[in-house]
C-alpha positions in Angstrom: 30.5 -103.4 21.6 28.2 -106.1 20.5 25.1 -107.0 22.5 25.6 -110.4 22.4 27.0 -112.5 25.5 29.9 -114.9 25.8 27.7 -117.7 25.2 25.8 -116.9 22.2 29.3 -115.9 21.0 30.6 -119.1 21.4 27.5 -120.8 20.4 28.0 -118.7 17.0 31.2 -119.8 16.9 31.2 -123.4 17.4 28.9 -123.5 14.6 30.2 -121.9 12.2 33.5 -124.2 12.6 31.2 -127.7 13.2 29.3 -126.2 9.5 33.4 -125.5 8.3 34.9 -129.0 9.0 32.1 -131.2 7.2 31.2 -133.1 11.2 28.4 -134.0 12.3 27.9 -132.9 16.0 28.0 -137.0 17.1 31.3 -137.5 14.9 32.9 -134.5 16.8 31.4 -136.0 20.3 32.9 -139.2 19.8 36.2 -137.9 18.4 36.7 -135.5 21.9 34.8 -138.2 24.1 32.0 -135.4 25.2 29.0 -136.0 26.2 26.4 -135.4 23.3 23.9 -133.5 25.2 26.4 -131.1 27.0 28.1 -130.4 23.5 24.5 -129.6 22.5 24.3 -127.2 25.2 27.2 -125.3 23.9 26.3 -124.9 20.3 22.7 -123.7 21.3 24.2 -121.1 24.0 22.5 -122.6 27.3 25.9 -123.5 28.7 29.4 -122.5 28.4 32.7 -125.0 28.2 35.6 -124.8 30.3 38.9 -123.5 29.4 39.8 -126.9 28.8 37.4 -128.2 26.7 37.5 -124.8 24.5 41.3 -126.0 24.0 40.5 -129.6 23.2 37.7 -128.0 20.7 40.3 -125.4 19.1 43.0 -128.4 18.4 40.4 -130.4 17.2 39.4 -127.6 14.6 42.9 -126.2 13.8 42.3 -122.7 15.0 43.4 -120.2 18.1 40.9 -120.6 21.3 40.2 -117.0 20.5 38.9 -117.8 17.3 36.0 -119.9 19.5 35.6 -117.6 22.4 36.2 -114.1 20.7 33.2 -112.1 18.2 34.1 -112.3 14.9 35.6 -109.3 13.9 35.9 -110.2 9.6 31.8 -110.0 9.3 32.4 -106.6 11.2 34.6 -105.3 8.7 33.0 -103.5 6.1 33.7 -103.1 2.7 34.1 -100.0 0.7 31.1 -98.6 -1.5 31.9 -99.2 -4.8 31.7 -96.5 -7.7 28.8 -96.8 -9.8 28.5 -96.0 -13.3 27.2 -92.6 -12.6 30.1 -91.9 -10.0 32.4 -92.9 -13.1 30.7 -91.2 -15.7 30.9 -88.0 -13.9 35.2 -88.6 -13.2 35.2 -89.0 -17.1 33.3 -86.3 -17.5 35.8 -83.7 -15.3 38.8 -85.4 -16.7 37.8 -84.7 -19.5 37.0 -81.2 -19.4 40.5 -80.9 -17.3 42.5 -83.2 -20.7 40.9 -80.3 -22.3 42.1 -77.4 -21.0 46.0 -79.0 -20.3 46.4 -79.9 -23.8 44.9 -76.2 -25.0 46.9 -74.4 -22.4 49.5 -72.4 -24.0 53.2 -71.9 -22.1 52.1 -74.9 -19.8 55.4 -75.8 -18.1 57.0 -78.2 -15.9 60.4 -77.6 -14.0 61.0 -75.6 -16.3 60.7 -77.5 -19.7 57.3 -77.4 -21.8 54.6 -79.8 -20.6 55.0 -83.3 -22.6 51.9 -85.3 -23.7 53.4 -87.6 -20.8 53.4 -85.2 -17.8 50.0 -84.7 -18.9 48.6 -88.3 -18.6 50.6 -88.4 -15.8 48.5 -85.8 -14.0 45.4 -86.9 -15.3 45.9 -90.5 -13.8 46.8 -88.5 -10.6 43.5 -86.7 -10.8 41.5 -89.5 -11.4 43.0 -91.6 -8.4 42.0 -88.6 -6.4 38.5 -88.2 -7.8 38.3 -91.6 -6.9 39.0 -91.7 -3.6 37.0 -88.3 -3.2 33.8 -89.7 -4.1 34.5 -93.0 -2.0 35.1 -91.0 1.2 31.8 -89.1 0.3 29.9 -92.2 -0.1 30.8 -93.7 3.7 30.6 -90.1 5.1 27.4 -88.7 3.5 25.6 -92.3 2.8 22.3 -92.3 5.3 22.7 -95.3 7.7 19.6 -97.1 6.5 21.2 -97.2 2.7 24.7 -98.0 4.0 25.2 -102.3 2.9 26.2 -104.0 6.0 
């Protein structure tokens, strides 16, 4: 749960559309019929519109009144860490050594039938989609907090 209030939510809100549709706070004022200074207490977060006005403000923009009243849950969301070139260096590295040891195996079967230069890519693409995954779930889980990108 976020720390900030229903005002400064809407305050951060109302900007971010005003700054999104190219207005200027006057043009917008004029175009609803507010009052300029009352406007100007929303978008600073000393005041906070009625239901009514949120709805005249949401047509106005295009968007749901929850878009205006609600945080804003997409900057929230955060994004993956990315592999970096040692992370990848190292999966070459073990595929590698395991491309190795499939194509060297000797009596290396499959259902049955001798293990084709096919079912081996096969398994190495496998392996590196795990390896992959592996090291990203160790990045979010082991990462220190102060080193984690926001």
């Amino acid at each position: 749960m976020s720390g900030l209030g229903n005002k400064a939510i809407f305050s951060k809100n109302l900007q971010k559309y005003i700054q999104l549709s190219g207005k200027t706070r006057s043009e917008i004022c004029q175009d609803l019929k507010f009052s300029y200074s009352t406007f100007s207490e929303w978008v600073n977060g000393a005041k906070y519109p009625r239901i009514d006005k949120i709805e005249m403000l949401a047509n106005y923009f295009g968007i749901k009144k929850s878009d205006l009243i609600e945080e804003d849950h997409s900057e929230k969301t955060k994004t993956p860490p990315a592999l970096t070139k040692k992370d990848e260096r190292d999966i070459e590295k073990i595929l590698a050594a395991a491309r190795e040891q499939l194509e060297n195996q000797e009596g290396l079967m499959f259902d049955g039938d001798p293990a084709s230069p096919e079912a081996i890519e096969s398994i190495l693409s496998a392996m590196e989609l795990g390896l992959q995954a592996a090291k990203m779930r160790n990045k979010e889980k082991y990462t220190p907090k102060k080193y984690r990108q926001k």
